[in-house]
Backbone and ligand atoms as CSV (ligand in chain L), in Angstrom:
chain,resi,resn,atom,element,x,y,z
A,1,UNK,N,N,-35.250,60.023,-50.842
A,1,UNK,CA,C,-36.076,60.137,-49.623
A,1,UNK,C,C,-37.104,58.995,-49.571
A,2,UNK,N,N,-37.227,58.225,-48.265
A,2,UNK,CA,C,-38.314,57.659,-48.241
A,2,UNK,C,C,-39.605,58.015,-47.979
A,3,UNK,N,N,-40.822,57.544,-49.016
A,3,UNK,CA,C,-41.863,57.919,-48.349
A,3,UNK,C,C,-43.021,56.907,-48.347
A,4,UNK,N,N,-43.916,57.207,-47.809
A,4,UNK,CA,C,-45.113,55.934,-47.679
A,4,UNK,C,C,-46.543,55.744,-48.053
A,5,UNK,N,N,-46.503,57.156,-49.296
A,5,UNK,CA,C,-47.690,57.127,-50.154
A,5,UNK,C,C,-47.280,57.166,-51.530
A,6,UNK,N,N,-48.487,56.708,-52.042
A,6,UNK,CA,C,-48.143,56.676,-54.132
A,6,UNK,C,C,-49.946,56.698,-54.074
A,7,UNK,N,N,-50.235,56.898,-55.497
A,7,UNK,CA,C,-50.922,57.148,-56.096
A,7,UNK,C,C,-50.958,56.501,-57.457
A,8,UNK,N,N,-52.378,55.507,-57.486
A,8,UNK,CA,C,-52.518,54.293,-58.731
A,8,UNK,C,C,-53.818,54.907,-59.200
A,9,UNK,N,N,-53.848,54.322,-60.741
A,9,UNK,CA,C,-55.098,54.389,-61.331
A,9,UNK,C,C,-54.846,52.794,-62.006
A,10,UNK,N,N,-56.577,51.856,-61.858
A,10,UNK,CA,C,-56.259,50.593,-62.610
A,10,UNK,C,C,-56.889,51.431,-63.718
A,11,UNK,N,N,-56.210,51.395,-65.109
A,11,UNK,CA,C,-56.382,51.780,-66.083
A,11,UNK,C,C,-57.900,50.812,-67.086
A,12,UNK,N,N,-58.587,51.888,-68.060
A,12,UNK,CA,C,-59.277,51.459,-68.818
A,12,UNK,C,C,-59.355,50.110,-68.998
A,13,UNK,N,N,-58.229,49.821,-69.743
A,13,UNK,CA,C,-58.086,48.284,-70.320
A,13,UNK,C,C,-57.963,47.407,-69.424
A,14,UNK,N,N,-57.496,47.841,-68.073
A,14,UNK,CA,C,-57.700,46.207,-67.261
A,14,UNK,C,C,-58.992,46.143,-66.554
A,15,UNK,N,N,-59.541,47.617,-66.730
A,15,UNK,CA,C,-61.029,47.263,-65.981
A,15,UNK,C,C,-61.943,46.760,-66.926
A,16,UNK,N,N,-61.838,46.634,-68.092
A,16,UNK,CA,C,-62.518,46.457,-69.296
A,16,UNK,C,C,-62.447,44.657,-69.606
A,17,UNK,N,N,-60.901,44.277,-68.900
A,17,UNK,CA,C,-60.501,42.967,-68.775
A,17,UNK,C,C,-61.336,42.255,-68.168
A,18,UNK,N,N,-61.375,43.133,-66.800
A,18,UNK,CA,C,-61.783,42.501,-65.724
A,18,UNK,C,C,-60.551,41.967,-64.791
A,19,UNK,N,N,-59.816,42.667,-64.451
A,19,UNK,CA,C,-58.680,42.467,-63.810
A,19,UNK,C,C,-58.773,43.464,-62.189
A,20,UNK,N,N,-60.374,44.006,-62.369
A,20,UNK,CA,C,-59.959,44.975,-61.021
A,20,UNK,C,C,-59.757,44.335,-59.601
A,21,UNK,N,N,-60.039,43.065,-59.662
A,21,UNK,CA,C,-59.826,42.384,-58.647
A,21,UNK,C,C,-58.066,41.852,-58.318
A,22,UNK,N,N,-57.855,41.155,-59.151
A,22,UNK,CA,C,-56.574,40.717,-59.138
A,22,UNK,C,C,-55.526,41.659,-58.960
A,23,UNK,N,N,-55.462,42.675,-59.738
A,23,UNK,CA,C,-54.598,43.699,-59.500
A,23,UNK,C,C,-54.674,44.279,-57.857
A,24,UNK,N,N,-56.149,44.716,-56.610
A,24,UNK,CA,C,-56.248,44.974,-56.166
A,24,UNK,C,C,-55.470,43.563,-54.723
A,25,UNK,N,N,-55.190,42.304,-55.687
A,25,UNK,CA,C,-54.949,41.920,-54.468
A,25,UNK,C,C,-53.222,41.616,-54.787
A,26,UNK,N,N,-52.975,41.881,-56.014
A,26,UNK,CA,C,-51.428,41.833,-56.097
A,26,UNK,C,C,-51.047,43.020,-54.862
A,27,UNK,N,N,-51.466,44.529,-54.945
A,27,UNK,CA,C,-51.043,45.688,-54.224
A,27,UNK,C,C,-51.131,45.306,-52.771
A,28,UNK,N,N,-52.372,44.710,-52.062
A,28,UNK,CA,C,-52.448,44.208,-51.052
A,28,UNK,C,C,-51.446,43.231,-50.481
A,29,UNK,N,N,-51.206,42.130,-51.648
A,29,UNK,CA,C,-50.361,41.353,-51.098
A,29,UNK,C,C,-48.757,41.347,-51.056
A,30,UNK,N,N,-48.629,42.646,-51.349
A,30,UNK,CA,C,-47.056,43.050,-51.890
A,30,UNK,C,C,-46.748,43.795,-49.969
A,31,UNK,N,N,-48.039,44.511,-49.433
A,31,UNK,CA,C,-47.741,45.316,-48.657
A,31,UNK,C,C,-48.601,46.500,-48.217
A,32,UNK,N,N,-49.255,46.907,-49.681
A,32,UNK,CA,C,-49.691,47.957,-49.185
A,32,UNK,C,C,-51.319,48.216,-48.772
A,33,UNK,N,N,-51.069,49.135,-48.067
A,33,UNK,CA,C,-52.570,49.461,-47.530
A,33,UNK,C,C,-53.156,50.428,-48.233
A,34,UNK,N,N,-54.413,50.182,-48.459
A,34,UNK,CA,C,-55.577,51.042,-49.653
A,34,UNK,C,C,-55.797,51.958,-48.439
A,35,UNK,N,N,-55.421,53.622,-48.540
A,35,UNK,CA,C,-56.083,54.284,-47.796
A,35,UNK,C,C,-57.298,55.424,-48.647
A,36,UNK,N,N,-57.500,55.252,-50.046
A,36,UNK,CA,C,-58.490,56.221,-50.385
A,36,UNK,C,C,-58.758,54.676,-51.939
A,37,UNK,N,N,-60.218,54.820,-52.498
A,37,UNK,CA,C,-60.472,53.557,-53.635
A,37,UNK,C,C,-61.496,54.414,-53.960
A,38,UNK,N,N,-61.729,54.845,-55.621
A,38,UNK,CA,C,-62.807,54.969,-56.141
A,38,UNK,C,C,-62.735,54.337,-57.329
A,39,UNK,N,N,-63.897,54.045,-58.003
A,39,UNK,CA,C,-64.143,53.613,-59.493
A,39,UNK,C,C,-64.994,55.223,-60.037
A,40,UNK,N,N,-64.120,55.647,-61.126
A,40,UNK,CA,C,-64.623,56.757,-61.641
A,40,UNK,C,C,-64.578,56.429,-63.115
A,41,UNK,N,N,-64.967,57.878,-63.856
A,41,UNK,CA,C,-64.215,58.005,-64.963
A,41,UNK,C,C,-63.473,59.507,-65.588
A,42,UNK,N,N,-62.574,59.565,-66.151
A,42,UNK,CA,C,-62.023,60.465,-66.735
A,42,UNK,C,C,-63.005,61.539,-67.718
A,43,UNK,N,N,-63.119,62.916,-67.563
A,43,UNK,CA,C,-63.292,63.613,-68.970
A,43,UNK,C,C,-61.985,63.514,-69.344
A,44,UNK,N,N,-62.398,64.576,-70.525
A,44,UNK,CA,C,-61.169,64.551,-71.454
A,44,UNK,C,C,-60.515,65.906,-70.912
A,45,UNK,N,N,-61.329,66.788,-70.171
A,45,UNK,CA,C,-60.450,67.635,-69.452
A,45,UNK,C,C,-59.396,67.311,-67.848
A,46,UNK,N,N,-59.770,66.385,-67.821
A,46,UNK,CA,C,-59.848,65.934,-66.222
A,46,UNK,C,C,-58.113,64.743,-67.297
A,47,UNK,N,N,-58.410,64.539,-68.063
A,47,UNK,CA,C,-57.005,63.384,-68.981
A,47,UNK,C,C,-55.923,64.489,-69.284
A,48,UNK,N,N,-56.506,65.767,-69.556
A,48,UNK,CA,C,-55.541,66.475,-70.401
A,48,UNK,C,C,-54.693,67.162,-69.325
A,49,UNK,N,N,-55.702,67.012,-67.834
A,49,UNK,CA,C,-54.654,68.196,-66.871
A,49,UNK,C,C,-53.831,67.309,-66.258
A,50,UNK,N,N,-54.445,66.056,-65.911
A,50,UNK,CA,C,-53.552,64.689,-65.444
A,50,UNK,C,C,-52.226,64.434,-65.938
A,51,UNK,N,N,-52.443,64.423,-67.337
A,51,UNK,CA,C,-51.224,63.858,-68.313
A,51,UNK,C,C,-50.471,65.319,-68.647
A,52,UNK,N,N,-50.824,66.383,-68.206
A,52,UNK,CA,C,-50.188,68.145,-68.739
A,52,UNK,C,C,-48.786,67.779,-69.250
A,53,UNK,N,N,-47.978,67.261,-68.364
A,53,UNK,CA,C,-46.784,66.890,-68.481
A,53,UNK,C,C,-46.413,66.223,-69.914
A,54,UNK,N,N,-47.263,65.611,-70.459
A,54,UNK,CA,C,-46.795,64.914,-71.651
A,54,UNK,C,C,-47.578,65.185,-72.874
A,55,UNK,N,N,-48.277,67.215,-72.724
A,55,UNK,CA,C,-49.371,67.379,-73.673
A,55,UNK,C,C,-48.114,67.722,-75.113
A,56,UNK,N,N,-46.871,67.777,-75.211
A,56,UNK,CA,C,-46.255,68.106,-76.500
A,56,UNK,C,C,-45.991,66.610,-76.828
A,57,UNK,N,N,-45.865,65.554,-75.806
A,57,UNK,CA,C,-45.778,64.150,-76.906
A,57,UNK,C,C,-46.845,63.996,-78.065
A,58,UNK,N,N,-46.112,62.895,-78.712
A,58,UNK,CA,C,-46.783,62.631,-79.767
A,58,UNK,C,C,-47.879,61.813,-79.526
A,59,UNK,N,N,-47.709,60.819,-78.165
A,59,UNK,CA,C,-48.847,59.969,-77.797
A,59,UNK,C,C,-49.845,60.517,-77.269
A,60,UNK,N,N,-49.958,62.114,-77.130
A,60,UNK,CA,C,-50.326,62.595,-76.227
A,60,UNK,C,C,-52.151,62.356,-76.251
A,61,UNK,N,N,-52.226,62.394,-77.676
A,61,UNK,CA,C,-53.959,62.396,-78.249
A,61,UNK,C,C,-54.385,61.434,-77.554
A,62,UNK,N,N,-53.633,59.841,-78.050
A,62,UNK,CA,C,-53.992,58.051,-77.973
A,62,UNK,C,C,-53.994,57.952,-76.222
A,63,UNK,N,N,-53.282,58.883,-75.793
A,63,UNK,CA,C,-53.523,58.947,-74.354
A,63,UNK,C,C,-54.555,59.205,-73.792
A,64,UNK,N,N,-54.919,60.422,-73.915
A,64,UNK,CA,C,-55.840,61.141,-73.181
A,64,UNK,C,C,-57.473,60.186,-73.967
A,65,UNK,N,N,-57.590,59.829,-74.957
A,65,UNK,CA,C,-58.562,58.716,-75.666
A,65,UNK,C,C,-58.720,57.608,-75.052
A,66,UNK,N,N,-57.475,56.897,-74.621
A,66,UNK,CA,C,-57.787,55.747,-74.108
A,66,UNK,C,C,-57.849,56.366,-72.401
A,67,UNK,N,N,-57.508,56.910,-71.909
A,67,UNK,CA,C,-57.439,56.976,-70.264
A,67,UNK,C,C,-59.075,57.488,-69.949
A,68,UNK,N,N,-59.974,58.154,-71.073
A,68,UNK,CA,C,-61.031,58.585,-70.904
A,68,UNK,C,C,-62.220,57.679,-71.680
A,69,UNK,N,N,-62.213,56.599,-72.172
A,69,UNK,CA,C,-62.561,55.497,-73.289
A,69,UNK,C,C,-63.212,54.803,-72.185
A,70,UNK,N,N,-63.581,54.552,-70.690
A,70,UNK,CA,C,-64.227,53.752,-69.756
A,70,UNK,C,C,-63.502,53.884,-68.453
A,71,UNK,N,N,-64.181,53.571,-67.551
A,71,UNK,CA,C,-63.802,53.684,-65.918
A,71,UNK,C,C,-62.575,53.489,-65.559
A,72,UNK,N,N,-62.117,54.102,-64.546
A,72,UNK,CA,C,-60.888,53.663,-64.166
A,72,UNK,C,C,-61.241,53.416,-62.558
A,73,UNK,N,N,-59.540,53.138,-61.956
A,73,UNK,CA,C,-60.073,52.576,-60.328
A,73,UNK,C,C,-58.553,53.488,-59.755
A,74,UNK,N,N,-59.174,54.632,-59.206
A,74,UNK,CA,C,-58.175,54.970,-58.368
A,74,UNK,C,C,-57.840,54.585,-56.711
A,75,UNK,N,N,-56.403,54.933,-56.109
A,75,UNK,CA,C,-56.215,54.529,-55.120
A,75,UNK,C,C,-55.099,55.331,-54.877
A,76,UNK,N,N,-55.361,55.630,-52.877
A,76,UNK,CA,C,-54.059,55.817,-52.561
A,76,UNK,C,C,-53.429,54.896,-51.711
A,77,UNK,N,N,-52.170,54.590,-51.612
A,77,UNK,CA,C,-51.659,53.851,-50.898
A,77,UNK,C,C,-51.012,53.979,-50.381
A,78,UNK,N,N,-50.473,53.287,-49.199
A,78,UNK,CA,C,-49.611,53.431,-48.079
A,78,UNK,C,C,-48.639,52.107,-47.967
A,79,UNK,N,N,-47.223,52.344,-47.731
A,79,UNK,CA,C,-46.086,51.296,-47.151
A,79,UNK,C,C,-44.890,51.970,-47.432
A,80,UNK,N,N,-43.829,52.155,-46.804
A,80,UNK,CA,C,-42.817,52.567,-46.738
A,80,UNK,C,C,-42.236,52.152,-48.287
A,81,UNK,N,N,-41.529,53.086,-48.161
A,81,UNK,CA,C,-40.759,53.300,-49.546
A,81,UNK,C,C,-41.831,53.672,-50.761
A,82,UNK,N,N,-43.387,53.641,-50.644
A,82,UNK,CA,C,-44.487,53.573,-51.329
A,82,UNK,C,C,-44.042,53.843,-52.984
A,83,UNK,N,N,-43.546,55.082,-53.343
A,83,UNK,CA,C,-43.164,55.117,-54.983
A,83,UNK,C,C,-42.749,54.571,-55.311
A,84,UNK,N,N,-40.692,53.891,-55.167
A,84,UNK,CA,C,-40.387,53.092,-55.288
A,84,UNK,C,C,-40.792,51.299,-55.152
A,85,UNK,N,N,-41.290,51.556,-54.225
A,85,UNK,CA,C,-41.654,49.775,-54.270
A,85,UNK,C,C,-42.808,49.170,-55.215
A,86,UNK,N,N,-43.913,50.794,-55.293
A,86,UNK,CA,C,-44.829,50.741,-56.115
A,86,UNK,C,C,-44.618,50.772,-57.900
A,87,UNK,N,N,-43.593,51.205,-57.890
A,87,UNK,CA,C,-43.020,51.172,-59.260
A,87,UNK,C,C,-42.271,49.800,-59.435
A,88,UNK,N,N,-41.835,49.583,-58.825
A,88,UNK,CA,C,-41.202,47.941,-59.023
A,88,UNK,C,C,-42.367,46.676,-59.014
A,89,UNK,N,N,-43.358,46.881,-58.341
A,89,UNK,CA,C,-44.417,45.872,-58.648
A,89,UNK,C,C,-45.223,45.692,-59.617
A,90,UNK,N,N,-45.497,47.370,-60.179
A,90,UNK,CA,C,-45.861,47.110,-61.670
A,90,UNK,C,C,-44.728,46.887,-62.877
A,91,UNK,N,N,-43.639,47.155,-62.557
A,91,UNK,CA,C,-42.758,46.748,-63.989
A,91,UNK,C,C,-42.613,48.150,-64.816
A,92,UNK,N,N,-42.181,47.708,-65.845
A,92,UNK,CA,C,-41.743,49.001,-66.758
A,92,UNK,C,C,-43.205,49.793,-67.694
A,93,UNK,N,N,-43.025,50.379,-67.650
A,93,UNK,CA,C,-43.626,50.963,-68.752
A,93,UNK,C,C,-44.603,50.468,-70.006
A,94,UNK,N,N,-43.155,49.944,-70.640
A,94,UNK,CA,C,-43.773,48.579,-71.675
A,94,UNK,C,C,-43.897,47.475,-71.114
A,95,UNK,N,N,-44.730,46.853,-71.521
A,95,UNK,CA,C,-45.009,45.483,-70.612
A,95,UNK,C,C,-44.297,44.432,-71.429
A,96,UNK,N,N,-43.464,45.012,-72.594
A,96,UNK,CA,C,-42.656,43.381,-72.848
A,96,UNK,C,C,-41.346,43.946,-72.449
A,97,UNK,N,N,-41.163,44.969,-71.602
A,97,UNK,CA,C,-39.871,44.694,-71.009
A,97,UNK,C,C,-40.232,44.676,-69.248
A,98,UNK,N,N,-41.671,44.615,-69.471
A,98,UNK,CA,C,-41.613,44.577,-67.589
A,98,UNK,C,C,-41.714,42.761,-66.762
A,99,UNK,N,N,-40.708,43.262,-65.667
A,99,UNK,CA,C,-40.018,41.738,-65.321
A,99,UNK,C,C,-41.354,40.982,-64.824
A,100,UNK,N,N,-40.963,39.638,-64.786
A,100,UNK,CA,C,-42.056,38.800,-65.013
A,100,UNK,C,C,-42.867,38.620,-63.356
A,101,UNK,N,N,-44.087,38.729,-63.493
A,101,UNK,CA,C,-44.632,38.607,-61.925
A,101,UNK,C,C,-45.220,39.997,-61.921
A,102,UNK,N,N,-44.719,40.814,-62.547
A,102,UNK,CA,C,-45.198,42.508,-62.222
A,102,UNK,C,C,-46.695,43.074,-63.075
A,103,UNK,N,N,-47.126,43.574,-62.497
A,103,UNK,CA,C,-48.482,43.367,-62.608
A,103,UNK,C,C,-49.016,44.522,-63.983
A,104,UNK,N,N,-47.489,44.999,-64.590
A,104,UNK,CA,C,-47.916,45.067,-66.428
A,104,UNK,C,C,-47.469,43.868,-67.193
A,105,UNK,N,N,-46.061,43.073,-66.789
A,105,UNK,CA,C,-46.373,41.813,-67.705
A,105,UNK,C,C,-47.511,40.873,-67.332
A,106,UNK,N,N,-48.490,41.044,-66.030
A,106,UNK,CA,C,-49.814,40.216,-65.979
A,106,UNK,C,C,-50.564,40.093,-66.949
A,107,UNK,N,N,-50.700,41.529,-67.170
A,107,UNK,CA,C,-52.039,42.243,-67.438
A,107,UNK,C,C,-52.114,43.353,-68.416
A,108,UNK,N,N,-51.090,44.075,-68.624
A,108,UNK,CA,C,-50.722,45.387,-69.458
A,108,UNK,C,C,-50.846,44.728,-71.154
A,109,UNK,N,N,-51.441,45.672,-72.307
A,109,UNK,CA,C,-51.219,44.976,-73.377
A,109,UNK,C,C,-50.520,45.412,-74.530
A,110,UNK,N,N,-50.047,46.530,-74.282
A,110,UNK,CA,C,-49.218,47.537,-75.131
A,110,UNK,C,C,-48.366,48.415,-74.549
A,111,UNK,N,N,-47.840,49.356,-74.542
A,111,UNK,CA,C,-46.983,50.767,-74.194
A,111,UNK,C,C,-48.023,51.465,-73.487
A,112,UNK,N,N,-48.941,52.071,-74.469
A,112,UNK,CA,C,-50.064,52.545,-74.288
A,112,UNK,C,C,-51.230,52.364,-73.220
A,113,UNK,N,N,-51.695,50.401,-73.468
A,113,UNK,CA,C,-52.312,50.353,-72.337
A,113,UNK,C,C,-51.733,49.686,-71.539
A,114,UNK,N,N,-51.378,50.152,-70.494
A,114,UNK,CA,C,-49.777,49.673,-69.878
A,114,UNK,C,C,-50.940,49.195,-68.478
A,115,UNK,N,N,-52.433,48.824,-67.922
A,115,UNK,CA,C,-52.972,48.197,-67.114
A,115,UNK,C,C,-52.790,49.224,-65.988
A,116,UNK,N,N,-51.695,49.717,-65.598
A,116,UNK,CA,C,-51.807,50.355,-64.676
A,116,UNK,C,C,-50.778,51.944,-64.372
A,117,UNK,N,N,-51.084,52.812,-63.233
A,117,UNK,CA,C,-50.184,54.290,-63.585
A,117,UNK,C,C,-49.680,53.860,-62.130
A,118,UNK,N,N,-48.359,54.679,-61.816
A,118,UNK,CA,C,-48.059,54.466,-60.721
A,118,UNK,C,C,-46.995,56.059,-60.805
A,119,UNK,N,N,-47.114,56.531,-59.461
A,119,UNK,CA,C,-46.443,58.191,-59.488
A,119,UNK,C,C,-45.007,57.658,-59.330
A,120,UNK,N,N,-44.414,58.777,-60.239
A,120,UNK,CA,C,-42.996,59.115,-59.932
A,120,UNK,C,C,-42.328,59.357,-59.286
A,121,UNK,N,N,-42.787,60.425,-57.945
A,121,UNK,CA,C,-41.832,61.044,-57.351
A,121,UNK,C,C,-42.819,60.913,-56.266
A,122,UNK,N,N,-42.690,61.996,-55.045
A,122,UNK,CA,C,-43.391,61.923,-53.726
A,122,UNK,C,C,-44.034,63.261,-54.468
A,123,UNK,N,N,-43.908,64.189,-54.698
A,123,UNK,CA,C,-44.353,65.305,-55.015
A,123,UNK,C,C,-45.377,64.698,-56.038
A,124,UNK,N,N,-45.297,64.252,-56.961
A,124,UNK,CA,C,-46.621,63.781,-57.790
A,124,UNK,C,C,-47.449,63.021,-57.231
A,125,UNK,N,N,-46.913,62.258,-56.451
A,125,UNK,CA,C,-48.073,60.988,-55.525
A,125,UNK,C,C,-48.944,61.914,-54.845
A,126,UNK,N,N,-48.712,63.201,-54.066
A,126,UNK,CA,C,-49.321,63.952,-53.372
A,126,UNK,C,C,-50.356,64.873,-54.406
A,127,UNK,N,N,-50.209,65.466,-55.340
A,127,UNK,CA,C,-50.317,66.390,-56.993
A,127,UNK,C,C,-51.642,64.917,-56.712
A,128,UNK,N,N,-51.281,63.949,-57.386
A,128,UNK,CA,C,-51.990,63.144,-57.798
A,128,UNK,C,C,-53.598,62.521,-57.097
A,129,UNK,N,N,-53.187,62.468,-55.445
A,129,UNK,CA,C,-53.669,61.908,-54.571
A,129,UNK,C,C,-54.739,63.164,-54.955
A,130,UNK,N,N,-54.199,64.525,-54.455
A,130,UNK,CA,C,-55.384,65.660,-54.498
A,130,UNK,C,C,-56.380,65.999,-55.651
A,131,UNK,N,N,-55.625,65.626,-56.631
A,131,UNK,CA,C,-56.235,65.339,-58.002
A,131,UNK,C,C,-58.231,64.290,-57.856
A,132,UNK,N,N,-57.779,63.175,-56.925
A,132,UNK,CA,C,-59.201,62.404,-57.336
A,132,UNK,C,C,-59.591,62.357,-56.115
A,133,UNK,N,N,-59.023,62.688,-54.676
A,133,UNK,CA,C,-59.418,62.555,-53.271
A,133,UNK,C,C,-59.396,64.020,-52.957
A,134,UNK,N,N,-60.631,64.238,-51.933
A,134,UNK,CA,C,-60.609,65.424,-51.255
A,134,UNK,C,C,-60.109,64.381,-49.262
A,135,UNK,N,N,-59.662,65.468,-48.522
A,135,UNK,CA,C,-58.690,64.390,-47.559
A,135,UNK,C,C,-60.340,63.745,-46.707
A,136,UNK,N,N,-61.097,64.310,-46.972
A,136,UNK,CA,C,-62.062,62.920,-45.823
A,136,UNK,C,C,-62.267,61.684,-46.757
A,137,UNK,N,N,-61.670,61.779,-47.561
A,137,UNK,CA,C,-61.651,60.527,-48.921
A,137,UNK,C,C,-60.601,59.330,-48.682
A,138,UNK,N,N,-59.824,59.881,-47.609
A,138,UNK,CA,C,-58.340,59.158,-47.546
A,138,UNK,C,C,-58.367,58.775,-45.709
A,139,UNK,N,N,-58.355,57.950,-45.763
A,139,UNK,CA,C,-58.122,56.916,-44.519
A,139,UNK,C,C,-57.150,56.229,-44.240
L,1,LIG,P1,P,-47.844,56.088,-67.317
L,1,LIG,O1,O,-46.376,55.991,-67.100
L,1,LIG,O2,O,-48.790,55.640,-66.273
L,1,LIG,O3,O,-48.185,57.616,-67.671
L,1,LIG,C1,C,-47.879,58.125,-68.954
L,1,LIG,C2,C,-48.510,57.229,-69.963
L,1,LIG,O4,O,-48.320,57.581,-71.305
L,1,LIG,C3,C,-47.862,55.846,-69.865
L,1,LIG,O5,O,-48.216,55.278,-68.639
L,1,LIG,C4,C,-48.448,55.199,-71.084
L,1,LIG,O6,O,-49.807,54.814,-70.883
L,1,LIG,C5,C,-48.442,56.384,-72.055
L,1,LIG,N1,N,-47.291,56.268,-72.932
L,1,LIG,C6,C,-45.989,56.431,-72.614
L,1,LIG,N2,N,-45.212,56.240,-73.689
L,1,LIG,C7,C,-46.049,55.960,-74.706
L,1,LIG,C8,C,-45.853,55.687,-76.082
L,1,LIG,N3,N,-44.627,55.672,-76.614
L,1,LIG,N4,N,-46.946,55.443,-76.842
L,1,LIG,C9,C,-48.175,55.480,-76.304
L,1,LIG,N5,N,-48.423,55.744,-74.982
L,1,LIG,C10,C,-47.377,55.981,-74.216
């Protein structure tokens, strides 16, 4: 199904870089439109309900540590096909297998701090969006 929202967080480590700019204009210049932007930060309860899905991994601790370790920059966004296309601009996962130009081999520096999150499905982009936006938050 196509749809035309996703849901990003610029992660710890690239705001820590100093990458919140660049990243914000890779997304822009790919297509999409910022309809909700905050700079927050994570508790560790607010990491553990986010990540629920992956509380029996083993990474699960180094996760929820680093995603709550300094500010992050959320966003929602808008452009057709939004998950998919949004997942292809950041790259894989690991950033030494994500293709070159994509904004974890930019910027990402491990598995772990992979620079940026991008939703899976349409059902999580929405999960997600409600997660850090209440809707007069989203434009
Ligand atoms: P993301 O896909 O945004 O959401 C789940 C996160 O878990 C993922 O980014 C990584 O930050 C982290 N993660 C996934 N796999 C591993 C791993 N093998 N080791 C450490 N962290 C991981």
């Amino acid at each position: 199904m196509m749809t035309n929202r996703t849901f990003t967080m610029i992660k710890p480590d690239a705001v820590e870089n100093g990458h919140i700019g660049s990243i914000l204009e890779k997304i822009t210049s790919a297509g999409f439109k910022i309809l909700a932007l905050k700079k927050t930060q994570l508790t560790v309860a607010d990491a553990e309900a986010f990540y629920s899905v992956h509380s029996e991994r083993p990474f699960f601790g180094e996760l929820v540590e680093f995603m709550t370790r300094g500010p992050i920059v959320a966003a929602v966004l808008e452009k057709e096909n939004a998950v998919n296309d949004f997942r292809v601009l950041i790259g894989a996962t690991n950033p030494a297998e994500a293709a070159e130009g994509t904004i974890r081999s930019l910027y990402a520096t491990s598995m772990g701090e992979n620079a940026v999150h991008g939703s899976d499905s349409d059902e999580n982009a929405a999960i997600e969006s409600a997660f850090h936006f209440s809707g007069r938050e989203i434009f």
